[in-house]
PDB file of N, CA, C and O in Angstrom, chain B, residues numbered from 101:
ATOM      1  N   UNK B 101       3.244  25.896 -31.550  1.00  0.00           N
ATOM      2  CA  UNK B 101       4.071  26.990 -32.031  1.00  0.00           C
ATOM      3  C   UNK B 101       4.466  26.713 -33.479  1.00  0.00           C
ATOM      4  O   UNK B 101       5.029  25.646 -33.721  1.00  0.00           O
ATOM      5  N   UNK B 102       4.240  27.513 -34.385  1.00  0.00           N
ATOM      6  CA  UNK B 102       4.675  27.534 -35.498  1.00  0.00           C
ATOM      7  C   UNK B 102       5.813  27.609 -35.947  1.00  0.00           C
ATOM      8  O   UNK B 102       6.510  28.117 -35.069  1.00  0.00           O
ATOM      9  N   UNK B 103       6.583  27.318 -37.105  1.00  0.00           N
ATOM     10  CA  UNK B 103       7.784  27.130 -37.332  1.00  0.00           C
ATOM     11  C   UNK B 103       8.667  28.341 -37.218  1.00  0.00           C
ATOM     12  O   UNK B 103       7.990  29.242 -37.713  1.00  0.00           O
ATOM     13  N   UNK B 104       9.746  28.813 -36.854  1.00  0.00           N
ATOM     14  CA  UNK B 104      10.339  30.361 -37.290  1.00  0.00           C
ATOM     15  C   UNK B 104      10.413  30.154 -38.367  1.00  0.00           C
ATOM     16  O   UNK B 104      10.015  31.285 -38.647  1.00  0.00           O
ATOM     17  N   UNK B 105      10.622  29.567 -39.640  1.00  0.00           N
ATOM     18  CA  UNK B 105      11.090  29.659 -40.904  1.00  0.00           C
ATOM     19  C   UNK B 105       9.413  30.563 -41.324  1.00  0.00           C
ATOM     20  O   UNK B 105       9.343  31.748 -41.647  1.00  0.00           O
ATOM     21  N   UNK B 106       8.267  29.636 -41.199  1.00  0.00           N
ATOM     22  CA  UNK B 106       6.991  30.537 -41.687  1.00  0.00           C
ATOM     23  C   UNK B 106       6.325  31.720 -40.761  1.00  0.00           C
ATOM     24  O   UNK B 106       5.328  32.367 -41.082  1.00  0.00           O
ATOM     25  N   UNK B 107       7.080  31.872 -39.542  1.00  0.00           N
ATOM     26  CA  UNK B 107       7.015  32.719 -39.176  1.00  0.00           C
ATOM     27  C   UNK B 107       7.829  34.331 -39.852  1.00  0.00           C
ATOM     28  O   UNK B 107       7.252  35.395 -39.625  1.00  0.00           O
ATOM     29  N   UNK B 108       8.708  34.327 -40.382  1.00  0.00           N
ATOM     30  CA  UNK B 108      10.089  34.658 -40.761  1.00  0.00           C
ATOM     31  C   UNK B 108       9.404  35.064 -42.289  1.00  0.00           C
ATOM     32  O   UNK B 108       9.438  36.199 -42.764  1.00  0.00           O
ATOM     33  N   UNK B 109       8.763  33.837 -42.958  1.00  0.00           N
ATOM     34  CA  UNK B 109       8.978  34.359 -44.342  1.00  0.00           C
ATOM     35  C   UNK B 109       7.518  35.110 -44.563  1.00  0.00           C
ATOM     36  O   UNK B 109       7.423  35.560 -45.705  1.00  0.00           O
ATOM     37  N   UNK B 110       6.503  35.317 -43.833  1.00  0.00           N
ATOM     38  CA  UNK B 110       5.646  35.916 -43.839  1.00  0.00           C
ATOM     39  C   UNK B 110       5.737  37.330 -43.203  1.00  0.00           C
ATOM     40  O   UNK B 110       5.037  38.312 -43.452  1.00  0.00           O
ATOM     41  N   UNK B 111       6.487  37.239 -42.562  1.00  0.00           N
ATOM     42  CA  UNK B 111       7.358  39.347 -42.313  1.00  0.00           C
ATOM     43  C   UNK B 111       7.843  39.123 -43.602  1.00  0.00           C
ATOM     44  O   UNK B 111       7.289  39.852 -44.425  1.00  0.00           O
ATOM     45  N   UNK B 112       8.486  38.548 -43.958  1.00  0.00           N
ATOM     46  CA  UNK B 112       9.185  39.100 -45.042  1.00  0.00           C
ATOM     47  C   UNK B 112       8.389  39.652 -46.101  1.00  0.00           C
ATOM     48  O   UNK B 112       8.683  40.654 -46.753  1.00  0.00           O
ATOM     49  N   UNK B 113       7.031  38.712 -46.281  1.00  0.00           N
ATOM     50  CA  UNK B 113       5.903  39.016 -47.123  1.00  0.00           C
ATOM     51  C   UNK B 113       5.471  40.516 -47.156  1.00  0.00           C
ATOM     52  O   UNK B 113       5.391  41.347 -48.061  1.00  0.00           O
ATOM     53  N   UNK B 114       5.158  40.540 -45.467  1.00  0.00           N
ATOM     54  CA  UNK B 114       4.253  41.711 -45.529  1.00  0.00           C
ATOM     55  C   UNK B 114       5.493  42.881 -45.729  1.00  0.00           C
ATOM     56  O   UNK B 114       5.020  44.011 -45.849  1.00  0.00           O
ATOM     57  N   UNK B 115       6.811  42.831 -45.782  1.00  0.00           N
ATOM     58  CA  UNK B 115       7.177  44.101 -45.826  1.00  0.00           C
ATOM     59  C   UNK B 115       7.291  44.101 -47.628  1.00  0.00           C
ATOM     60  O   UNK B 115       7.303  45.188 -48.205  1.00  0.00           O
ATOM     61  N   UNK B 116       7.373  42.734 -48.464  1.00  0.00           N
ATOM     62  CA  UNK B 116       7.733  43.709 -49.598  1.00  0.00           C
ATOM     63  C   UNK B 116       6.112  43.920 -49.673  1.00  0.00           C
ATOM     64  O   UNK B 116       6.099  45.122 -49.937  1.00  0.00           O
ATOM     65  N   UNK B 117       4.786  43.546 -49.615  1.00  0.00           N
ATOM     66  CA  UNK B 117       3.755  44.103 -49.760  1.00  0.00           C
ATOM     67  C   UNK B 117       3.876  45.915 -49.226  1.00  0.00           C
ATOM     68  O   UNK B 117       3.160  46.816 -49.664  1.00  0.00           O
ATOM     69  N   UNK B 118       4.744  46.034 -48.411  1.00  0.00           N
ATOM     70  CA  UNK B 118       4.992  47.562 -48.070  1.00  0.00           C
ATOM     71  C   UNK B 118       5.793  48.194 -49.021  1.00  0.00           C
ATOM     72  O   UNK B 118       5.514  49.341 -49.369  1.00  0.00           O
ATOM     73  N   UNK B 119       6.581  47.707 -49.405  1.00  0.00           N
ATOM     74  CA  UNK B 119       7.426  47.949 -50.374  1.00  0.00           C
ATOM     75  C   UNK B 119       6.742  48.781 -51.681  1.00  0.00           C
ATOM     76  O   UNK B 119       6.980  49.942 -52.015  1.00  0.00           O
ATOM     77  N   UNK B 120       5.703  47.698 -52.389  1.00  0.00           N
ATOM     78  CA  UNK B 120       5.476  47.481 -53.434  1.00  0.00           C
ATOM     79  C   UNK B 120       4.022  48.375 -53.555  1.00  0.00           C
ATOM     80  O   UNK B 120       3.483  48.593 -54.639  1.00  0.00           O
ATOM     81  N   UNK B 121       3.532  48.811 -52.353  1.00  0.00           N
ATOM     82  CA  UNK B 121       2.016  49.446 -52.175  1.00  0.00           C
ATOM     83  C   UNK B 121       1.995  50.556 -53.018  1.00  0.00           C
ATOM     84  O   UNK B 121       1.289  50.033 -53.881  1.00  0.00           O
ATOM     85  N   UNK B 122       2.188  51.563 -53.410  1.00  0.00           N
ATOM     86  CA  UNK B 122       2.344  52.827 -54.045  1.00  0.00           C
ATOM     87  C   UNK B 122       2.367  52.584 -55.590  1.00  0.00           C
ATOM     88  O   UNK B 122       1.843  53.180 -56.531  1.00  0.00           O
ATOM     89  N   UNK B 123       3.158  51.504 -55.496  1.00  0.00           N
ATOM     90  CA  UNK B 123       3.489  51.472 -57.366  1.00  0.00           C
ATOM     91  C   UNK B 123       2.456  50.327 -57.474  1.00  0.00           C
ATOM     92  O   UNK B 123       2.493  49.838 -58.602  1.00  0.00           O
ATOM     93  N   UNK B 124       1.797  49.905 -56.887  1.00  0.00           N
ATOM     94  CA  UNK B 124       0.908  48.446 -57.212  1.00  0.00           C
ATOM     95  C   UNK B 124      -0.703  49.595 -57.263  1.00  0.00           C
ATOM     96  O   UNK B 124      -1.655  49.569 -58.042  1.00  0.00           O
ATOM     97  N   UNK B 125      -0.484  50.268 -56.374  1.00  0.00           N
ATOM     98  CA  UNK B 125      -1.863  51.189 -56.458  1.00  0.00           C
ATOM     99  C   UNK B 125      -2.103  52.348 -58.020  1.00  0.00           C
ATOM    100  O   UNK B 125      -3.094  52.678 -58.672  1.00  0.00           O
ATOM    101  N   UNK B 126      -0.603  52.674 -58.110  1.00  0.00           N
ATOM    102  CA  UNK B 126      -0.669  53.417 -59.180  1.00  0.00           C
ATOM    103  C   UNK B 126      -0.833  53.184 -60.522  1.00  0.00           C
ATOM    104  O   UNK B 126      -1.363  53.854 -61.409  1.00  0.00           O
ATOM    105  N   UNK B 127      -0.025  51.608 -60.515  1.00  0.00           N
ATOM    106  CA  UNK B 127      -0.213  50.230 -61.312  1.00  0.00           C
ATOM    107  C   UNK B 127      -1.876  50.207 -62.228  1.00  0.00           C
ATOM    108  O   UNK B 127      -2.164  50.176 -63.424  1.00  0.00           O
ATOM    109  N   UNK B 128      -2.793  50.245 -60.795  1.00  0.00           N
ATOM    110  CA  UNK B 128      -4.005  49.720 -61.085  1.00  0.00           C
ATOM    111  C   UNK B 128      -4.893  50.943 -61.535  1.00  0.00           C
ATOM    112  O   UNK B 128      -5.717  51.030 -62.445  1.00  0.00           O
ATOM    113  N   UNK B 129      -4.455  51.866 -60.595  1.00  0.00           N
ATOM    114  CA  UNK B 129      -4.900  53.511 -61.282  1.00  0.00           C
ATOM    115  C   UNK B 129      -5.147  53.716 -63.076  1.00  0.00           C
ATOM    116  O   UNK B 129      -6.113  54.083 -63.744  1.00  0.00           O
ATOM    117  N   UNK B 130      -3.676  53.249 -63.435  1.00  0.00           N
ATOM    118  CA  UNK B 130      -3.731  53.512 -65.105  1.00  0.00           C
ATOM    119  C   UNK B 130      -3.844  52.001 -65.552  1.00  0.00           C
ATOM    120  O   UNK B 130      -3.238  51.678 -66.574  1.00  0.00           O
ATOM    121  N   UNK B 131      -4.586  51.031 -64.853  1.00  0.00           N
ATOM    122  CA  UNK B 131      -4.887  49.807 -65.547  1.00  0.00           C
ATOM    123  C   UNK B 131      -4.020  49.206 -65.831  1.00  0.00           C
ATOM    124  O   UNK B 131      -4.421  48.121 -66.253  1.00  0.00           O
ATOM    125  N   UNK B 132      -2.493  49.312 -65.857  1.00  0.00           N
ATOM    126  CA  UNK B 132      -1.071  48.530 -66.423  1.00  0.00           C
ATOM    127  C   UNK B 132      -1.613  47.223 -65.954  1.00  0.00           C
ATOM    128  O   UNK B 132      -1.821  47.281 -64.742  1.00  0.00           O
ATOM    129  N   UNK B 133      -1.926  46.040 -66.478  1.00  0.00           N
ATOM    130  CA  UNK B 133      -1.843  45.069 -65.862  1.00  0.00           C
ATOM    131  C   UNK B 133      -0.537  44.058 -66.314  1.00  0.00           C
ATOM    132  O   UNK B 133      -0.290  43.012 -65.714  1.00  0.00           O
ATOM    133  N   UNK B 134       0.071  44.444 -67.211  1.00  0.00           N
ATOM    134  CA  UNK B 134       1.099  43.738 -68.001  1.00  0.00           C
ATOM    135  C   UNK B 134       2.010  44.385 -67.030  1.00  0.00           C
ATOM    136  O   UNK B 134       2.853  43.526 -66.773  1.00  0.00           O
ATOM    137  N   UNK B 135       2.370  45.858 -66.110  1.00  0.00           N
ATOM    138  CA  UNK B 135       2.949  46.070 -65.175  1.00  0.00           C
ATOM    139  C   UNK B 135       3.163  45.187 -63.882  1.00  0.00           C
ATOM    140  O   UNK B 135       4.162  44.821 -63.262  1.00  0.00           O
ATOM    141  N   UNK B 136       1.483  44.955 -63.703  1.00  0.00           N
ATOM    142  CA  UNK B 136       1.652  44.639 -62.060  1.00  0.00           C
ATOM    143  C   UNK B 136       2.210  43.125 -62.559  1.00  0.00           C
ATOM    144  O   UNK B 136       3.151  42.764 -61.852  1.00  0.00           O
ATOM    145  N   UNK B 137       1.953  42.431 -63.312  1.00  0.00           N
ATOM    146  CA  UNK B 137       2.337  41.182 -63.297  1.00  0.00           C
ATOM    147  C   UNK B 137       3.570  40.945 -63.418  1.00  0.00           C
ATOM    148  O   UNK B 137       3.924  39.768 -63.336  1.00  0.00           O
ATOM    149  N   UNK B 138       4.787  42.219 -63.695  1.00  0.00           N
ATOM    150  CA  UNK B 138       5.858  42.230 -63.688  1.00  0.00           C
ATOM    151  C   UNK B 138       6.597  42.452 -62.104  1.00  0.00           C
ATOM    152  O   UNK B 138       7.777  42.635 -61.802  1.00  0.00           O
ATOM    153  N   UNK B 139       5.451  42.356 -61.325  1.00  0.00           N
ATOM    154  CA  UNK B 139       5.947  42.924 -60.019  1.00  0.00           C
ATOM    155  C   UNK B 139       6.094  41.675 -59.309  1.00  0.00           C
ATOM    156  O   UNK B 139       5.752  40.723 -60.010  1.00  0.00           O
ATOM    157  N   UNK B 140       6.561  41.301 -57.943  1.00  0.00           N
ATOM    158  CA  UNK B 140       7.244  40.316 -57.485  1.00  0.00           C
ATOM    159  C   UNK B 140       5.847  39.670 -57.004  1.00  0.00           C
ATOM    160  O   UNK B 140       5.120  40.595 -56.641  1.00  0.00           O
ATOM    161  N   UNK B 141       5.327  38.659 -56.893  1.00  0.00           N
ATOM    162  CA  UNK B 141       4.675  37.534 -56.618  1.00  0.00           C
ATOM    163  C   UNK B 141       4.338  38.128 -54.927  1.00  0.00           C
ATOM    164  O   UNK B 141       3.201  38.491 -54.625  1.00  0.00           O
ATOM    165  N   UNK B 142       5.169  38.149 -54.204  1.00  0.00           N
ATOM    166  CA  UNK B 142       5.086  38.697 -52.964  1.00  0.00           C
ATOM    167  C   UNK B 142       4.086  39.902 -52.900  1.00  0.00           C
ATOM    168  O   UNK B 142       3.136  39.878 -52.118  1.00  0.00           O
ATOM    169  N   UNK B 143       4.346  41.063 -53.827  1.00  0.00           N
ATOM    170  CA  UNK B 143       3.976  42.015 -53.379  1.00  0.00           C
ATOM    171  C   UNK B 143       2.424  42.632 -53.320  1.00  0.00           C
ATOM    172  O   UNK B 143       2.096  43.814 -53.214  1.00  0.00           O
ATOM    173  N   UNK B 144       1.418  41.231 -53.441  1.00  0.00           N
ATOM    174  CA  UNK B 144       0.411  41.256 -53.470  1.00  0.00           C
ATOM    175  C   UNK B 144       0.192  41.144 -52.327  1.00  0.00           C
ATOM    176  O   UNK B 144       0.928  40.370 -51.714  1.00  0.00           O
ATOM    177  N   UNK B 145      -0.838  41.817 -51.608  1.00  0.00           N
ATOM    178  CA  UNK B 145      -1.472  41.933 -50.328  1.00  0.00           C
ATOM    179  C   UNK B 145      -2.714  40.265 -49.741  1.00  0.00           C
ATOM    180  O   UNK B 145      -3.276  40.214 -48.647  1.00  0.00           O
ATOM    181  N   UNK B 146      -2.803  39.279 -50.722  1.00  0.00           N
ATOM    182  CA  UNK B 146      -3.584  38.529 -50.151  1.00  0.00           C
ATOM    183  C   UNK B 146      -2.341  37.575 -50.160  1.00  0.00           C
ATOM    184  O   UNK B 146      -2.618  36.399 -49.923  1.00  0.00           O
ATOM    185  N   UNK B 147      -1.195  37.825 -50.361  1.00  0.00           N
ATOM    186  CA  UNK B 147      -0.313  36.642 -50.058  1.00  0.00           C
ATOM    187  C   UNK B 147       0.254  36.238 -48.484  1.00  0.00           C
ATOM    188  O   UNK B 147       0.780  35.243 -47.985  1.00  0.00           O
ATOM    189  N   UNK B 148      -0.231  37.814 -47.922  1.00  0.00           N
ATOM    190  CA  UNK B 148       0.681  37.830 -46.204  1.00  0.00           C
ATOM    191  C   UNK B 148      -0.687  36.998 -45.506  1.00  0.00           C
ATOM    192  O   UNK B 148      -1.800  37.299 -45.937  1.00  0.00           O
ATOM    193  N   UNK B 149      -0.562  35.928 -44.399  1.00  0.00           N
ATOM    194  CA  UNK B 149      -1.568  35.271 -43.491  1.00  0.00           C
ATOM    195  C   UNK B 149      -1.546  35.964 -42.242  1.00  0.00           C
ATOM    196  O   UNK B 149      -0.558  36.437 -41.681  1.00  0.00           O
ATOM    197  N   UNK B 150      -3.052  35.978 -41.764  1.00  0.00           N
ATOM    198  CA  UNK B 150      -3.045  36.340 -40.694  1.00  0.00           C
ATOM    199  C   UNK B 150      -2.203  35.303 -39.305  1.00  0.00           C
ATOM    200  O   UNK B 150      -2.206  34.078 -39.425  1.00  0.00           O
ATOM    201  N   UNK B 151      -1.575  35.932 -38.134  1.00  0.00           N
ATOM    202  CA  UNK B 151      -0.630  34.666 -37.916  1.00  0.00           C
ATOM    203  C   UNK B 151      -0.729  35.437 -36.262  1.00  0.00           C
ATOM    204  O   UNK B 151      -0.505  36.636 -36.094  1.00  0.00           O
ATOM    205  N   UNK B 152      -1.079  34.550 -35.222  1.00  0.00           N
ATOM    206  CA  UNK B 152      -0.999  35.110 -33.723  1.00  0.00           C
ATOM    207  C   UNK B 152       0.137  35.705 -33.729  1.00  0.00           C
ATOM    208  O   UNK B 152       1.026  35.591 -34.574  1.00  0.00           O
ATOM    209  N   UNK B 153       0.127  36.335 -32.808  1.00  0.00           N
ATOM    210  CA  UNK B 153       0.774  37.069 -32.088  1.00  0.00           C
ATOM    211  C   UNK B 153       1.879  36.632 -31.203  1.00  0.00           C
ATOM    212  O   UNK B 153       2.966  37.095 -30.857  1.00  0.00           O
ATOM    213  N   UNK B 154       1.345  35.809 -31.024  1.00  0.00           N
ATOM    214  CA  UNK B 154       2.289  35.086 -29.647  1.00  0.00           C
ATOM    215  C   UNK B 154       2.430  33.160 -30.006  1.00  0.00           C
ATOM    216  O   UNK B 154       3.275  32.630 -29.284  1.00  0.00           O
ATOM    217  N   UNK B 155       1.745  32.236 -30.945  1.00  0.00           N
ATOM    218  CA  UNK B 155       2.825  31.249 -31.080  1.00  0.00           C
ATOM    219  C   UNK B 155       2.973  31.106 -32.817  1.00  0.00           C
ATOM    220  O   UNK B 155       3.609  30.188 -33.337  1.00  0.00           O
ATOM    221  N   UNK B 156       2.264  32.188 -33.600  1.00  0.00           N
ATOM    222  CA  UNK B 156       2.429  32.492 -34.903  1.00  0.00           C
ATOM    223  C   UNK B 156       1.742  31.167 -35.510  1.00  0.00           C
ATOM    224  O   UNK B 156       2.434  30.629 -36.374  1.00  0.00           O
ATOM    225  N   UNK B 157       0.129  30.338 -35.136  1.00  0.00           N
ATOM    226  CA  UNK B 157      -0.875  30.000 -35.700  1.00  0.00           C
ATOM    227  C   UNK B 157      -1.415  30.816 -36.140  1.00  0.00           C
ATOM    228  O   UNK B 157      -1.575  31.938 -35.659  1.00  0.00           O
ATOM    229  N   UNK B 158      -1.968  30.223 -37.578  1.00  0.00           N
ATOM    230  CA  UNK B 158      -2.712  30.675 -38.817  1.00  0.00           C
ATOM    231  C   UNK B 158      -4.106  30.365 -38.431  1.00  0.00           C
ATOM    232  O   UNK B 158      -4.824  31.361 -38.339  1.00  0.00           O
ATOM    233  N   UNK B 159      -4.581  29.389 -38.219  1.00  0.00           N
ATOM    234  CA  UNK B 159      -5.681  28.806 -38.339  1.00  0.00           C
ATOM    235  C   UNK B 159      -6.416  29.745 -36.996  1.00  0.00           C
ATOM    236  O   UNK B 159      -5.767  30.167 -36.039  1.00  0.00           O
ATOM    237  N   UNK B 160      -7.637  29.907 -37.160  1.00  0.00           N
ATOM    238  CA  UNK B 160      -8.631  29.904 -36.016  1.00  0.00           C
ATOM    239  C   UNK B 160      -7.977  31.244 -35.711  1.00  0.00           C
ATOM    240  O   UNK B 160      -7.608  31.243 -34.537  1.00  0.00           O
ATOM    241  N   UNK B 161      -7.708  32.342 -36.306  1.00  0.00           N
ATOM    242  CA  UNK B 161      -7.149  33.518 -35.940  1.00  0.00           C
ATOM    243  C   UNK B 161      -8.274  35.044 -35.754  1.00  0.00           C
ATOM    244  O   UNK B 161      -8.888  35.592 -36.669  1.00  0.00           O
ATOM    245  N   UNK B 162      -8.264  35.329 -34.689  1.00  0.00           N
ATOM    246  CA  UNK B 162      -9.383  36.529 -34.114  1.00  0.00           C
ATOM    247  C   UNK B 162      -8.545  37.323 -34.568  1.00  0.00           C
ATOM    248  O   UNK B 162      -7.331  37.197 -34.412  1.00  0.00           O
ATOM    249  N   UNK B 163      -9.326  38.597 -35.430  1.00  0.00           N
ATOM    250  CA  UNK B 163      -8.657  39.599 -35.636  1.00  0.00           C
ATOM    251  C   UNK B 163      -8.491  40.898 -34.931  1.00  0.00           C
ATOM    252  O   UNK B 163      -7.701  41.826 -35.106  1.00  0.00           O
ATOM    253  N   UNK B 164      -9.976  40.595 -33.634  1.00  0.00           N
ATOM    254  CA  UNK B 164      -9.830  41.469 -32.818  1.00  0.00           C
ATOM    255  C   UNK B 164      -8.956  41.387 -32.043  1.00  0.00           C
ATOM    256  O   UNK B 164      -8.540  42.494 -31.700  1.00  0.00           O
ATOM    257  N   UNK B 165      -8.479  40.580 -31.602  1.00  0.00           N
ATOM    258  CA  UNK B 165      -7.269  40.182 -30.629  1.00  0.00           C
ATOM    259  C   UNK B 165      -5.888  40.144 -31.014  1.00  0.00           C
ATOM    260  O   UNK B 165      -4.938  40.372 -30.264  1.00  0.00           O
ATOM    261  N   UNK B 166      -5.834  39.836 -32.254  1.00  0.00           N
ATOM    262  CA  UNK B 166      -4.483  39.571 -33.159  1.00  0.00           C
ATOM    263  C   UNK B 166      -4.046  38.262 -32.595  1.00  0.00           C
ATOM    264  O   UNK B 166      -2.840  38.225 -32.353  1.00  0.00           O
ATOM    265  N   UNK B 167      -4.776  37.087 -32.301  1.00  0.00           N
ATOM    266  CA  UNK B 167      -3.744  35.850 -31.619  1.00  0.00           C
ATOM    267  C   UNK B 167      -5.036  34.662 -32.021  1.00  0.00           C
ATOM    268  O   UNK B 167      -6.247  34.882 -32.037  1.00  0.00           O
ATOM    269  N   UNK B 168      -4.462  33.625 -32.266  1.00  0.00           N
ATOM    270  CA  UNK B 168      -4.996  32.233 -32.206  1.00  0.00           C
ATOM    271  C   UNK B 168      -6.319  31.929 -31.155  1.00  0.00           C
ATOM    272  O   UNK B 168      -6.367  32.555 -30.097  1.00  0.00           O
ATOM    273  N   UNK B 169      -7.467  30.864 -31.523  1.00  0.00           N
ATOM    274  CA  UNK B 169      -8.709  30.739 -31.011  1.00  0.00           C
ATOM    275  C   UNK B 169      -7.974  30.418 -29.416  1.00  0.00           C
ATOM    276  O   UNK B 169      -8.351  30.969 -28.382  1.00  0.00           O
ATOM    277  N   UNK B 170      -6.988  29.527 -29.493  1.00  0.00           N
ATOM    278  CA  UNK B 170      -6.334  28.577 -28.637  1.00  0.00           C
ATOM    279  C   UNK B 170      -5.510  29.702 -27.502  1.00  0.00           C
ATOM    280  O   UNK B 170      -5.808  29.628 -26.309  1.00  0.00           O
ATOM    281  N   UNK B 171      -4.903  30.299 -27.779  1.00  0.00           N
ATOM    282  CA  UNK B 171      -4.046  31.396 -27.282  1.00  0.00           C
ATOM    283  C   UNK B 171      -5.133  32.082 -26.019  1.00  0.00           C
ATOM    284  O   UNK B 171      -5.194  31.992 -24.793  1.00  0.00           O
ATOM    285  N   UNK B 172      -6.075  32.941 -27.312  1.00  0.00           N
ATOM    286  CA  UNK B 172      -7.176  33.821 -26.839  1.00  0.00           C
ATOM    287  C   UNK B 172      -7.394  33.019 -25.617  1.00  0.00           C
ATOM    288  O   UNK B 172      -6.891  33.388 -24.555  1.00  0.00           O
ATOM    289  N   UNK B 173      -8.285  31.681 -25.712  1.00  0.00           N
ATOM    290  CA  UNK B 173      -8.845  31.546 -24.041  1.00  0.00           C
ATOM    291  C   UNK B 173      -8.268  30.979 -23.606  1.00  0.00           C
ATOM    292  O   UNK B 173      -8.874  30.243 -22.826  1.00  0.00           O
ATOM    293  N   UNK B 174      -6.612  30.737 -23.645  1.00  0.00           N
ATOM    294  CA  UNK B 174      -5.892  30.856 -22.504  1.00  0.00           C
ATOM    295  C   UNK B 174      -5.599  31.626 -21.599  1.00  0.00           C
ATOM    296  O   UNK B 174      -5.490  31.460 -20.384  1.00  0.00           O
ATOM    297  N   UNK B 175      -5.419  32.855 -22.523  1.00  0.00           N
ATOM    298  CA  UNK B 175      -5.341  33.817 -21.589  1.00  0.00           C
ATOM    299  C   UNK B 175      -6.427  35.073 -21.014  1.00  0.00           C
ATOM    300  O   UNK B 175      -6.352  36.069 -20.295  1.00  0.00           O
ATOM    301  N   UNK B 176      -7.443  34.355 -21.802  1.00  0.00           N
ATOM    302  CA  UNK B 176      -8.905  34.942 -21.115  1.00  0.00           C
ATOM    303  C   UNK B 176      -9.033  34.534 -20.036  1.00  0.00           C
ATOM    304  O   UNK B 176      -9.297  35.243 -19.064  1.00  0.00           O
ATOM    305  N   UNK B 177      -8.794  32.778 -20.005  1.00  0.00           N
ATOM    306  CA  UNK B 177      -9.078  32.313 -18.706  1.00  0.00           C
ATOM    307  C   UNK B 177      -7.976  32.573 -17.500  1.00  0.00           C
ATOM    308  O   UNK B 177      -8.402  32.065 -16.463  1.00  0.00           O
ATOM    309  N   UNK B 178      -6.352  33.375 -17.266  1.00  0.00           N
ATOM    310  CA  UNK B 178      -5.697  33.721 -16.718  1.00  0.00           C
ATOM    311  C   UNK B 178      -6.044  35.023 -16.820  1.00  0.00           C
ATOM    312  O   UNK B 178      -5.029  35.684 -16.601  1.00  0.00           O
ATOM    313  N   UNK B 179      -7.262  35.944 -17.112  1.00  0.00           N
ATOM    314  CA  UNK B 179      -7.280  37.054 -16.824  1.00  0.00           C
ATOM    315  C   UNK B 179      -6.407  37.927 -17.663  1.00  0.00           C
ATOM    316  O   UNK B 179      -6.464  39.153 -17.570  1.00  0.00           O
ATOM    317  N   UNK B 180      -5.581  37.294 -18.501  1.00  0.00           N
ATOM    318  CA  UNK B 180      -4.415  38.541 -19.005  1.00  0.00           C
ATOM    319  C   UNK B 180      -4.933  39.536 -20.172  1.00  0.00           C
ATOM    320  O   UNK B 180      -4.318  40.544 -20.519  1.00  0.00           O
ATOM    321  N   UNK B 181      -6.172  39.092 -20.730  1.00  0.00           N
ATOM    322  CA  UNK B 181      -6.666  40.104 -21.369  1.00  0.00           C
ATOM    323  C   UNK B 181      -8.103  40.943 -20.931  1.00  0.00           C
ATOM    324  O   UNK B 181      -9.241  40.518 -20.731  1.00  0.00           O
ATOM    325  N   UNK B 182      -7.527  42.333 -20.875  1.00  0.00           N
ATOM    326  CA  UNK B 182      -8.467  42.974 -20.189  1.00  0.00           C
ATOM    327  C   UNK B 182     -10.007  43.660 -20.742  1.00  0.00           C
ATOM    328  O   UNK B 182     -10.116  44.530 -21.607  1.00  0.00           O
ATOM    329  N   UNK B 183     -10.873  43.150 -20.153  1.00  0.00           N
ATOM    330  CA  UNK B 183     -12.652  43.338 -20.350  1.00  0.00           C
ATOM    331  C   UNK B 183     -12.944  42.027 -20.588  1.00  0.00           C
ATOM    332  O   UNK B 183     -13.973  41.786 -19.957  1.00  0.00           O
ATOM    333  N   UNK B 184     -12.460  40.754 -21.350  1.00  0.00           N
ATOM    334  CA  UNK B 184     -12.942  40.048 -21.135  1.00  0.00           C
ATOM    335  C   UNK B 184     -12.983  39.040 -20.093  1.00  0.00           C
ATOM    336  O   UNK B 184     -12.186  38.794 -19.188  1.00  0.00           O
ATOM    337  N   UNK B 185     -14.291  38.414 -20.479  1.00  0.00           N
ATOM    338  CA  UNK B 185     -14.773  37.387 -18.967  1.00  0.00           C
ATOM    339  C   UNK B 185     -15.444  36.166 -19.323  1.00  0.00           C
ATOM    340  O   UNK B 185     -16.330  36.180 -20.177  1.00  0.00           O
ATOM    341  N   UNK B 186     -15.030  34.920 -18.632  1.00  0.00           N
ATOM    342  CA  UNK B 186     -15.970  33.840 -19.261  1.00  0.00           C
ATOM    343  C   UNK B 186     -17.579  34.080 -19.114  1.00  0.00           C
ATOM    344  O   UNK B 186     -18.205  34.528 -18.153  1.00  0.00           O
ATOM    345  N   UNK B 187     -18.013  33.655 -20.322  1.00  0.00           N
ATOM    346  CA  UNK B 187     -19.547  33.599 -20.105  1.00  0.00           C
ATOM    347  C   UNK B 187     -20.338  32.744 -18.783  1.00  0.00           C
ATOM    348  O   UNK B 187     -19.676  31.951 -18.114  1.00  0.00           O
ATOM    349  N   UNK B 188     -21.283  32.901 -18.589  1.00  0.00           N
ATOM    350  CA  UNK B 188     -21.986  31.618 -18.191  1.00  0.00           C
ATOM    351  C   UNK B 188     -23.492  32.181 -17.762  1.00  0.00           C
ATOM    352  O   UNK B 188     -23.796  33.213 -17.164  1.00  0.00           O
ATOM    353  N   UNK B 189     -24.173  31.298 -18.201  1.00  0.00           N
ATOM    354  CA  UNK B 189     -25.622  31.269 -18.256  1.00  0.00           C
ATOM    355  C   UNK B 189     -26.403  30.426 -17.535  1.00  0.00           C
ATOM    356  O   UNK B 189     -27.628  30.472 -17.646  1.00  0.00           O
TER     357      UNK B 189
END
């Protein structure tokens, strides 16, 4: 399980990236780049990590699932996510 503090400050990320979307797009529209660089460090969109769902790991993160490699076949293998099935050949 990941820390709440980087759990915590990465919402925080993605909302000023919400924040900041409109004027960062319009920003780039008329080329201001002496603008956007006046804009908060945060409000860039490659700063938020992708982060499970359920113990908020970064690493090894499925985006189809929204959760950790580790997570995923746990609960593949308890059945809790539905269509999938272990392989076997």
């Amino acid at each position: 399980m990941a820390k709440q503090s980087w759990i915590t400050r990465n919402q925080r990320k993605a909302r000023t990236v919400a924040k900041y979307a409109k004027l960062r797009e319009k920003l780039k529209a008329e080329k201001d780049y002496d603008g956007l660089t006046l804009l908060p460090r945060d409000a860039s969109p490659t700063r938020v990590v992708n982060r499970c769902e359920v113990t908020g790991r970064r690493r090894g993160y499925l985006r189809r699932f929204r959760m950790s490699r580790i997570t995923f076949r746990e609960m593949a293998s308890h059945g809790l996510i539905p269509g999938v099935t272990k392989s076997s050949w």
